[in-house]
C-alpha positions in Angstrom: -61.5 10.8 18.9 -59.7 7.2 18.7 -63.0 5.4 18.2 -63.7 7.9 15.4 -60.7 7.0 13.6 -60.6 3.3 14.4 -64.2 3.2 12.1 -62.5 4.7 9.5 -60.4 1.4 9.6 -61.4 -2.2 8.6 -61.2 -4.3 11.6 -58.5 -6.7 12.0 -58.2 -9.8 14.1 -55.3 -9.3 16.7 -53.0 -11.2 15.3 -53.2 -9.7 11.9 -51.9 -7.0 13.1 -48.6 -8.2 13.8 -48.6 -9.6 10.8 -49.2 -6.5 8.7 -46.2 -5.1 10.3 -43.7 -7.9 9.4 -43.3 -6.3 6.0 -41.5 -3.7 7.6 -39.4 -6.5 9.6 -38.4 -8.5 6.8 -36.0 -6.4 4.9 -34.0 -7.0 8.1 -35.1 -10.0 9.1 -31.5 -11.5 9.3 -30.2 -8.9 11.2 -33.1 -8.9 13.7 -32.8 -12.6 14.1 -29.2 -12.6 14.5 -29.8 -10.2 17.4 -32.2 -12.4 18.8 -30.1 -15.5 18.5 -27.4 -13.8 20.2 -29.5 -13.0 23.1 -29.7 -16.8 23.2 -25.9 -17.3 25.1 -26.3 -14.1 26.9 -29.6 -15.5 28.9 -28.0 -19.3 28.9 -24.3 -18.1 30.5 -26.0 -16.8 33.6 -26.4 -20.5 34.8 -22.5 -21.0 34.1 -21.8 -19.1 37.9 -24.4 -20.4 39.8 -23.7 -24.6 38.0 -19.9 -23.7 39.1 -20.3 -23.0 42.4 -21.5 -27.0 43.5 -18.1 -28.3 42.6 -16.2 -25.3 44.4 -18.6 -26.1 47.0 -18.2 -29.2 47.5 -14.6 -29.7 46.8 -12.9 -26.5 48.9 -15.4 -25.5 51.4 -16.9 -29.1 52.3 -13.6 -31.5 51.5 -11.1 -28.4 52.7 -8.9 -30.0 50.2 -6.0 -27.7 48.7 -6.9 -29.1 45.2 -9.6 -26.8 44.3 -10.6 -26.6 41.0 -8.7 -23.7 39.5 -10.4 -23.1 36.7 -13.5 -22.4 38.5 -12.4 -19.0 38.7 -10.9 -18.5 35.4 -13.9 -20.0 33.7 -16.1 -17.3 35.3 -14.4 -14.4 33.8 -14.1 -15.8 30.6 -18.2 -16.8 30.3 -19.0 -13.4 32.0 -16.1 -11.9 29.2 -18.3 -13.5 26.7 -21.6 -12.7 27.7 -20.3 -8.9 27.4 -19.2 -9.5 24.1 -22.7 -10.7 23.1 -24.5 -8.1 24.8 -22.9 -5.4 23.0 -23.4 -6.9 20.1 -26.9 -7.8 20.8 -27.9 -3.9 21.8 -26.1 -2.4 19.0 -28.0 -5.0 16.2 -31.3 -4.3 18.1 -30.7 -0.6 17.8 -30.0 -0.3 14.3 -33.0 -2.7 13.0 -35.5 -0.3 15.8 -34.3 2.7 14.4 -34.4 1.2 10.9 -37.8 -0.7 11.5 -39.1 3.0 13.7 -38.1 5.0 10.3 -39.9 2.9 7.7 -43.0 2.9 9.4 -43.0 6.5 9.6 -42.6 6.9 5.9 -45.1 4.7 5.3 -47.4 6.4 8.3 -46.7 10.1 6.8 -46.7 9.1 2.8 -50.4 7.7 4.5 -51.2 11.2 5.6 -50.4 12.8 2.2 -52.8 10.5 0.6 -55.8 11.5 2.8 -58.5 13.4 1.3 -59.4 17.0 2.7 -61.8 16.2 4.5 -59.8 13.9 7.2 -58.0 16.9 7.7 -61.3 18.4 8.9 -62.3 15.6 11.2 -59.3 15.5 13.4 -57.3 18.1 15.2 -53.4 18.9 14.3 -52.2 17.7 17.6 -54.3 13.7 17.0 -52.9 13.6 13.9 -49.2 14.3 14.9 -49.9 12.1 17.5 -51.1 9.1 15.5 -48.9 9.5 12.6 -45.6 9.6 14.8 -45.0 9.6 18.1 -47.2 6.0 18.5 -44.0 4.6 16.4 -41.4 5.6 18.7 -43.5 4.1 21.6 -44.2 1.0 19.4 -41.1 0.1 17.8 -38.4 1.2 20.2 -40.4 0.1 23.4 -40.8 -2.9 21.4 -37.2 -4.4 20.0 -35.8 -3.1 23.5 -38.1 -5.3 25.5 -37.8 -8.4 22.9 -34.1 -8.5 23.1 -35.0 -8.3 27.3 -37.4 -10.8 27.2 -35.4 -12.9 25.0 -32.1 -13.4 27.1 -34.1 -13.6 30.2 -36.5 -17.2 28.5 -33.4 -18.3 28.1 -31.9 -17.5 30.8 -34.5 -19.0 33.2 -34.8 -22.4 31.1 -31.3 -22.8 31.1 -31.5 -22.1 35.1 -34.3 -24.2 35.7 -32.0 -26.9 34.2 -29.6 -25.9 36.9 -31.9 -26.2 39.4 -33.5 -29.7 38.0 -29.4 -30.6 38.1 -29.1 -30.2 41.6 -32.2 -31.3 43.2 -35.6 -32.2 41.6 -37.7 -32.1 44.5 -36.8 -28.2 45.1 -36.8 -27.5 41.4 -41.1 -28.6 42.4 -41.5 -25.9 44.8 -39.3 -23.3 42.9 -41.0 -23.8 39.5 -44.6 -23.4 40.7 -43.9 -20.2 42.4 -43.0 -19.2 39.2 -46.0 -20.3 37.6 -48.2 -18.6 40.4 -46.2 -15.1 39.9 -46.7 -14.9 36.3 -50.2 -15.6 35.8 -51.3 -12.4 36.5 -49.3 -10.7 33.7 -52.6 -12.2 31.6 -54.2 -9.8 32.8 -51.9 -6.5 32.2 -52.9 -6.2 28.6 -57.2 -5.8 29.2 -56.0 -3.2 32.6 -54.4 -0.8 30.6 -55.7 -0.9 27.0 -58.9 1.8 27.9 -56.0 4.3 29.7 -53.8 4.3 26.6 -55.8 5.3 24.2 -57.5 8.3 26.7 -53.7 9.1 27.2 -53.2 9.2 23.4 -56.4 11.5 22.8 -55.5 14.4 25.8 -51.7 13.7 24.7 -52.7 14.7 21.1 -54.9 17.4 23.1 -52.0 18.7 25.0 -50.1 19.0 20.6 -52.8 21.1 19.8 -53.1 23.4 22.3 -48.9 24.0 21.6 -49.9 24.7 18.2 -52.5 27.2 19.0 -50.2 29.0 20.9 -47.5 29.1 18.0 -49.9 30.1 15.9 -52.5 32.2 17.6 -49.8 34.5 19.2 -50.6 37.6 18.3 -54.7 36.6 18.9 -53.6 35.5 22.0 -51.7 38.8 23.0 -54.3 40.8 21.3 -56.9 39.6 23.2 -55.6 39.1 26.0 -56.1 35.3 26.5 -53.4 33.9 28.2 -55.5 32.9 31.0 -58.2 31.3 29.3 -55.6 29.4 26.8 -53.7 28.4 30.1 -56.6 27.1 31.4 -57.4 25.0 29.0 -53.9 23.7 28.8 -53.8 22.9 32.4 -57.4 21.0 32.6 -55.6 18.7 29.9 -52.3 17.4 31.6 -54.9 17.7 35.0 -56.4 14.6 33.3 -53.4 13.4 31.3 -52.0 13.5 35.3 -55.3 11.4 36.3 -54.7 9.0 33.7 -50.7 8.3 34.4 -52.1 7.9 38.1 -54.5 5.3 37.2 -51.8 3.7 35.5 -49.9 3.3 38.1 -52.7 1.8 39.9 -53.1 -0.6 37.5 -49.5 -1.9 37.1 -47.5 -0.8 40.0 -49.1 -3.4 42.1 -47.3 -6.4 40.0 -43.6 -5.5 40.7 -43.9 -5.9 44.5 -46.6 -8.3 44.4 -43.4 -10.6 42.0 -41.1 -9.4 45.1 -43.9 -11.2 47.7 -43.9 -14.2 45.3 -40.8 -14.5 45.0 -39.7 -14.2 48.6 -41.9 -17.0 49.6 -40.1 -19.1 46.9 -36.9 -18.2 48.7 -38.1 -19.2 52.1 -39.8 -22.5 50.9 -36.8 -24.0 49.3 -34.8 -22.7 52.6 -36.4 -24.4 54.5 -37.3 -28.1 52.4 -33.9 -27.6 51.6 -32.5 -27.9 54.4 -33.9 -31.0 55.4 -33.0 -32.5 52.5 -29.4 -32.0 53.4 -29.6 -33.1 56.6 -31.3 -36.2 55.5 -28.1 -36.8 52.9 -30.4 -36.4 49.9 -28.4 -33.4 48.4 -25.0 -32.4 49.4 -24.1 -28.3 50.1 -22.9 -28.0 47.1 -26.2 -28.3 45.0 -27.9 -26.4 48.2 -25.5 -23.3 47.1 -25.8 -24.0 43.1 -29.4 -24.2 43.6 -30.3 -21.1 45.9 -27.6 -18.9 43.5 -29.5 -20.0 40.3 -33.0 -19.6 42.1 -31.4 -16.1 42.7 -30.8 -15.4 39.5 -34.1 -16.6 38.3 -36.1 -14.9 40.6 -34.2 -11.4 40.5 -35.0 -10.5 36.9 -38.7 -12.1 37.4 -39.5 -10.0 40.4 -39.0 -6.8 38.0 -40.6 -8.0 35.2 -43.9 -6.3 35.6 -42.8 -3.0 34.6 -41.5 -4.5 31.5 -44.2 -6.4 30.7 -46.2 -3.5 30.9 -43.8 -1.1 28.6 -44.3 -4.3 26.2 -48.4 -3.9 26.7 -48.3 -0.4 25.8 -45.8 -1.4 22.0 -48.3 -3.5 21.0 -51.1 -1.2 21.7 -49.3 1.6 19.9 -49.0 -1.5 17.0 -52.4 -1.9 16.9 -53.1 2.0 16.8 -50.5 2.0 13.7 -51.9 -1.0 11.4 -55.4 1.4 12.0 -53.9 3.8 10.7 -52.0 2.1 7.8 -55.5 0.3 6.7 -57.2 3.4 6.3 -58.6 3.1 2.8 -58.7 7.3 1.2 -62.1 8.2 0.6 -60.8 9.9 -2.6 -58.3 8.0 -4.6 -58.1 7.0 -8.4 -60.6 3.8 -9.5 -59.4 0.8 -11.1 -58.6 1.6 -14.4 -58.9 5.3 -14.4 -58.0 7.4 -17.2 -55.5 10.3 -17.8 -57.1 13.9 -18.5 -54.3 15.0 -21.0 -56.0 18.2 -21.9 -59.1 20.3 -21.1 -60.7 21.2 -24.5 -64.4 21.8 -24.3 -66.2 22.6 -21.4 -66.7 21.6 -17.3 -70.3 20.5 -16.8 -72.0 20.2 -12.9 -74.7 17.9 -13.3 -77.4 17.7 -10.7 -75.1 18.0 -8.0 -75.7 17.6 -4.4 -73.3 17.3 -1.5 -73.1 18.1 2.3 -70.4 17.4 5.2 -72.9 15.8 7.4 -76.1 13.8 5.9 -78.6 15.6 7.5 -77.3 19.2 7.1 -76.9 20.0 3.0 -74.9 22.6 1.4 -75.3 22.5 -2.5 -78.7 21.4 -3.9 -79.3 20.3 -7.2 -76.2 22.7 -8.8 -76.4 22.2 -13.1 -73.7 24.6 -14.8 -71.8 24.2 -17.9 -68.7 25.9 -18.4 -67.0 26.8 -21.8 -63.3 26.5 -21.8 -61.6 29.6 -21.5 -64.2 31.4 -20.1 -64.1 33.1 -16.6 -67.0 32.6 -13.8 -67.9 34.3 -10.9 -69.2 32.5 -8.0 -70.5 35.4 -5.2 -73.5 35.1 -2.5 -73.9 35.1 1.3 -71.2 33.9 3.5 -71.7 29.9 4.2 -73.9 29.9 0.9 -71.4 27.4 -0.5 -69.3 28.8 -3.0 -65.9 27.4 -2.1 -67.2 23.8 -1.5 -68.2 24.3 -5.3 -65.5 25.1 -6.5 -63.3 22.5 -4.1 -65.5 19.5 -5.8 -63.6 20.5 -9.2 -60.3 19.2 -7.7 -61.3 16.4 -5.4 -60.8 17.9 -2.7 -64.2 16.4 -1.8 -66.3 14.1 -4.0 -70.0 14.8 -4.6 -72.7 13.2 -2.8 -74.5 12.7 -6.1 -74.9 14.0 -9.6 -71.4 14.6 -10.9 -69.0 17.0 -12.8 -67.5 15.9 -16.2 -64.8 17.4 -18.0 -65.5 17.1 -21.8 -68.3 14.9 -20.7 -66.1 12.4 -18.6 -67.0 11.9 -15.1 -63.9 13.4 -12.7 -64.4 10.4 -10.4 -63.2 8.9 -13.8 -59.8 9.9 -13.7 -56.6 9.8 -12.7 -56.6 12.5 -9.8 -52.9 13.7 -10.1 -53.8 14.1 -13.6 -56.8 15.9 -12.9 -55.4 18.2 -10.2 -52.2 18.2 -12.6 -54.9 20.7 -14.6 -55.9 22.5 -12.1 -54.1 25.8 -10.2 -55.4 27.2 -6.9 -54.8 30.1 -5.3 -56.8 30.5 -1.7 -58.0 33.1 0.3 -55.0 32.2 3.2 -52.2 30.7 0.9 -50.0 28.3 2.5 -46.2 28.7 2.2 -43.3 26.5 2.9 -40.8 27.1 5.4 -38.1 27.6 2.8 -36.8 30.0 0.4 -38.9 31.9 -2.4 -37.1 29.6 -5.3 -38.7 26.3 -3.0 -41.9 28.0 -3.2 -42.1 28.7 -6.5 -40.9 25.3 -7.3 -44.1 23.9 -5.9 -45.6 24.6 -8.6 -43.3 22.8 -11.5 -40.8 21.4 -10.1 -38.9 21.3 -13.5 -39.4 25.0 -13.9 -36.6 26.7 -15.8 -34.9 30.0 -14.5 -36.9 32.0 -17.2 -40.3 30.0 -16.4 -39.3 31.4 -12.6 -38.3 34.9 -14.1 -41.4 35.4 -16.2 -43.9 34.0 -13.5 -41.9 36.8 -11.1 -42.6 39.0 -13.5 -46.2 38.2 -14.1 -46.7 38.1 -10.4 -45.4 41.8 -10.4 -42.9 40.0 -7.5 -39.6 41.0 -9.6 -38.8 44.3 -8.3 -39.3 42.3 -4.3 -36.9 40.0 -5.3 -34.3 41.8 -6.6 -34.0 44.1 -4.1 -33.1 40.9 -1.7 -29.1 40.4 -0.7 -29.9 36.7 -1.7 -32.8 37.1 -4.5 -34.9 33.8 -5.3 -33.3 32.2 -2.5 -34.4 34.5 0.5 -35.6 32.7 3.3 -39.1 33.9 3.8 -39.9 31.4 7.4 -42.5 29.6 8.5 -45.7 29.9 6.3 -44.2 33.1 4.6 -44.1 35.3 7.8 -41.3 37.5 6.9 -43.4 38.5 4.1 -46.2 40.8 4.0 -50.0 39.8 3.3 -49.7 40.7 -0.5 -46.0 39.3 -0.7 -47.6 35.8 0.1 -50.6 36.2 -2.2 -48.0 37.1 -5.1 -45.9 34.5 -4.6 -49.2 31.8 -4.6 -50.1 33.2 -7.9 -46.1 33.1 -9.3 -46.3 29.3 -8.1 -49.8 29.3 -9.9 -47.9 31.0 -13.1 -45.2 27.6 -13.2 -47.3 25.3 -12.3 -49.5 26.7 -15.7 -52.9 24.3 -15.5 -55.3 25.8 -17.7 -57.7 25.8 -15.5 -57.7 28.4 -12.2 -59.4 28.4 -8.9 -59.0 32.2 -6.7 -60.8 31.4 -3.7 -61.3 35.0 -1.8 -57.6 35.8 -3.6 -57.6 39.6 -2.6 -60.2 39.5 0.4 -57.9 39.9 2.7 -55.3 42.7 1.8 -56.1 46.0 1.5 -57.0 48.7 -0.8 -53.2 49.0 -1.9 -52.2 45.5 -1.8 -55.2 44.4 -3.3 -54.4 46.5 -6.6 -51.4 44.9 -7.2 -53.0 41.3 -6.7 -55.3 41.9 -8.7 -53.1 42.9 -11.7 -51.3 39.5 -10.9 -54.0 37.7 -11.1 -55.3 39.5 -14.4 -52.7 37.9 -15.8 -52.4 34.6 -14.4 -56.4 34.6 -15.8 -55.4 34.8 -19.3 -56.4 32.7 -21.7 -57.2 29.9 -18.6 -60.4 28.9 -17.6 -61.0 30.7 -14.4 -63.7 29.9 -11.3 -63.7 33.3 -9.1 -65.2 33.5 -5.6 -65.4 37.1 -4.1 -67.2 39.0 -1.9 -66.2 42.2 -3.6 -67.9 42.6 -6.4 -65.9 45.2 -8.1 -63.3 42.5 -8.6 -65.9 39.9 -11.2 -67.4 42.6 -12.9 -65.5 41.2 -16.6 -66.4 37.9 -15.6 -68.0 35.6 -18.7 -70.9 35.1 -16.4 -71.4 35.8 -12.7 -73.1 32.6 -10.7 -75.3 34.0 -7.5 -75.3 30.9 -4.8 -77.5 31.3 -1.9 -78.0 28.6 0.6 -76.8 26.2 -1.6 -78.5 26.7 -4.6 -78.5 28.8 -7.7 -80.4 32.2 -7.1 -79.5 33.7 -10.0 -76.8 33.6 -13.2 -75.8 36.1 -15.9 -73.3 38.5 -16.9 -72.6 41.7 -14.5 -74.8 43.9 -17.1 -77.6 41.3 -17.1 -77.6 41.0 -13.0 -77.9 44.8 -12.1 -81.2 44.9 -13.7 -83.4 42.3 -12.3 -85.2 44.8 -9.5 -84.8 43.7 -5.7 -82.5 40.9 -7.4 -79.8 38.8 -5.2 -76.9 40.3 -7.2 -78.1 44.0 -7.6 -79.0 43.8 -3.8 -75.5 42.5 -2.5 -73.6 44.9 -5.3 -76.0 47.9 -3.7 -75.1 47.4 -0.4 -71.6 47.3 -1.5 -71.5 50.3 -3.3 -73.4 52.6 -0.6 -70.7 50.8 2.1 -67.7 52.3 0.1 -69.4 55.9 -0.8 -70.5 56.3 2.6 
């Protein structure tokens, strides 16, 4: 699934993509630099202690002289007072430009997703897109500040410790610093060990997102059919693998951290042992033994558990990478240089020679040529998967056709402006989707400048009125998630009251009444009789009773256009598409 969407994304070289994110950065650049800068004191004040101790050393435990330096002590507290200060500081600056940094980019990620065309929607699954779009910025931009502000202090702690250590005896500083060397140079490799195991963790974590989802939404299925084992199973062979894959990360990077602690430890014991020597010989005196085996101390400690932070910082700028993909992705339907405004809809919608299909080899409209008046109403009906909503879906953008084209007053669609051209357009689906919100919210959709009348009158038109009033709380009843305190027609009138604000003059019903019955169906249908007026209307039904007034009724089988006419016209031709599917209908509801 990543590599899928990767394609979808112009490749960038690896730095570039750090670069693409510092315009997120620089609005608080100063802030994150200051941060930075203080972690600066906080990593250099750890050699105060260990460069302190060769006088005490030397003076009261070597001399025995009374006149130790008192300040010793004092100046201790005071540094380690300091370094407090600056640490606060430090985490509480790093904090707010993560969580400012972590916020932008997820407006920018999910303003992204609202500009994606239909059909992305179709390619990946609910729980890969939450995925992608947000939780890859918490692990990239918290994981990411936390571990710079870490790795910051602790540079600058070790340089200003190796100066300690080149202070006190050069020839041991040798020894100490190559260790060093040796135990970081496998953290080159971290990066190309993990990168694979991420992104199969992102694809079965998204998996994992998905299968919640289904079972928030496909409840009742679920209970219905009884498939709580088979759902369970499914969920369970995903955080199997998701387990698998944390495993092999383990494998992968737990190795470092004790491998540091072997490292290390033989650092220790070399500069022991040399060291000793060397104060036996008189070449250092116990005093820079002691300052240099506490600073090697405090060089070594943080180094031996730097694996697992180098790792966390691996798997940021992974989650980077996966973001700038994301970011680049160009919209496969978006407005052309220089595109116009459609300010009205005066003549006539023309499909010219229109082909298009989902997948190249597998077509689903062939060679579609209709010319719509203006005001007029057309019926689109035919077998199931014969292509009438992809039709009528071109209109809008939803998706773009794969040649020919549609013109509106003889200007190509792909001409202009789309918020324009959907601006003209008012759908109203089979499966309307509703806001979590109140009914007021929802209606807004549609104009978000709509007056109280313009609410009232579409209420009305909607023959939704009488529902409303009889709420404690009226226009602003809550009705949940997706409309599910309301009942099958409730939602379907509230789509066509947010149809009736919106007023575009042209309207799409896309299997508007399919799904109710009889009863509810009736009062739909009055609805959307008058949401029809005076608009230039596309129907698709499958019950024919419902385009019989149509202008002209379009008959689309597998693809193409079978046959075209008004109702009167249609039930003639013998052994015709039309009278055959209006036959069957008929006999169904007599029988």
């Amino acid at each position: 699934m990543s590599e899928k969407l990767i394609s979808e994304s112009p490749k960038l070289p690896f730095w570039q993509h750090y670069r693409f994110m510092w315009k997120y950065i620089k609005p608080y650049a100063f802030r994150a630099a200051l941060s930075i800068l203080l972690c600066i004191p906080i990593g250099m004040l750890d050699s105060v202690v260990a460069l302190s101790l060769k006088p005490y050393m030397d003076v009261v435990l070597v001399d025995k002289t009374d006149q130790s330096p008192a300040y010793i002590p004092l100046l201790i507290v005071g540094f380690t007072v300091l370094q407090g200060i600056f640490n606060y500081s430090a985490q509480y600056l790093n904090s707010w430009v993560g969580g400012k940094i972590t916020t932008d980019v997820k407006r920018a990620l999910f303003n992204k997703l609202l500009t994606l065309e239909p059909g992305f929607y179709d390619r990946y699954n609910s729980g890969y897109v939450i995925q992608r779009f947000s939780s890859d910025v918490d692990a990239a931009c918290a994981g990411l500040i936390d571990n710079v502000r870490l790795f910051t202090s602790r540079i600058f702690s070790s340089l200003s410790l190796i100066g300690v250590l080149i202070y006190n005896s050069w020839q041991l500083s040798i020894i100490a610093v190559t260790i060093l060397i040796c135990a970081l140079l496998p953290l080159a490799h971290i990066r190309r060990m993990i990168k694979g195991i991420i992104y199969k963790s992102v694809q079965k974590g998204s998996t994992v997102l998905t299968n919640y989802n289904e079972a928030y939404h496909g409840n009742k299925t679920i209970a219905s059919y009884n498939l709580q084992s088979l759902i369970y199973h499914k969920y369970d062979s995903v955080v199997s693998d998701l387990f698998k894959l944390s495993i092999k990360m383990v494998q992968r990077t737990a190795w470092l951290t004790p491998m540091l602690h072997i490292v290390a430890s033989v650092g220790i014991g070399a500069v022991i042992g040399y060291g000793s020597y060397l104060i036996v010989n008189g070449t250092i005196t116990s005093g820079n033994f002691v300052s240099f085996i506490t600073a090697l101390l405090l060089l070594y400690n943080p180094i031996k558990n730097i694996g697992k932070n180098f790792s966390s910082v691996q798997v940021s700028f992974l989650a980077i990478e996966r973001i700038v993909e994301i970011l680049n992705i160009k919209p496969a339907i978006a407005d052309k240089k220089g595109a116009k405004e459609l300010a009205r809809v005066a003549h006539e919608i023309c499909f010219e020679n229109v082909n298009f299909s989902y997948n190249p080899d597998v077509p689903v409209l062939k060679d579609i040529n209709l010319k719509i008046k203006t005001g007029t109403t057309v019926a689109f009906v035919g077998n199931s998967g014969g292509g009438k909503s992809t039709l009528v879906s071109l209109l809008p953008r939803f998706y773009d056709v794969c040649s020919g084209k549609i013109t509106i007053d003889g200007e190509d669609i792909r001409n202009l402006k789309l918020k324009s051209l959907r601006d003209k357009i008012a759908v109203v689906f089979q499966d309307n989707f509703l806001f979590d919100g109140s009914i007021r919210d929802n209606i807004l959709m549609g104009n978000p400048d709509a007056s109280e009348d313009e609410i009232n009158k579409a209420l009305e038109m909607a023959y939704l009125k009488d529902f409303v009033d009889e709420q404690d709380n009226g226009l602003d009843t809550d009705i949940g998630e997706r409309g599910n305190l309301l009942s099958g027609g409730q939602k379907q009138r509230l789509a066509i009251a947010r149809a009736f604000v919106k007023n575009a003059p042209i309207v799409i019903l896309d299997e508007a009444t399919s799904a109710l019955d009889n009863k509810s169906e009736a009062v739909v249908q009055k609805a959307i009789d008058n949401l029809m007026r005076d608009r230039t209307v596309f129907v698709i039904a499958h019950r024919l009773s419902t385009v019989k007034n149509a202008d002209e009724i379009i008959v689309i089988n597998n693809g193409q256009i079978a046959e075209r006419g008004s109702h009167e016209e249609l039930i003639k031709i013998k052994d015709g598409a039309y009278q055959t599917l209006y036959n069957a209908q008929f006999k169904n509801k007599t029988a």
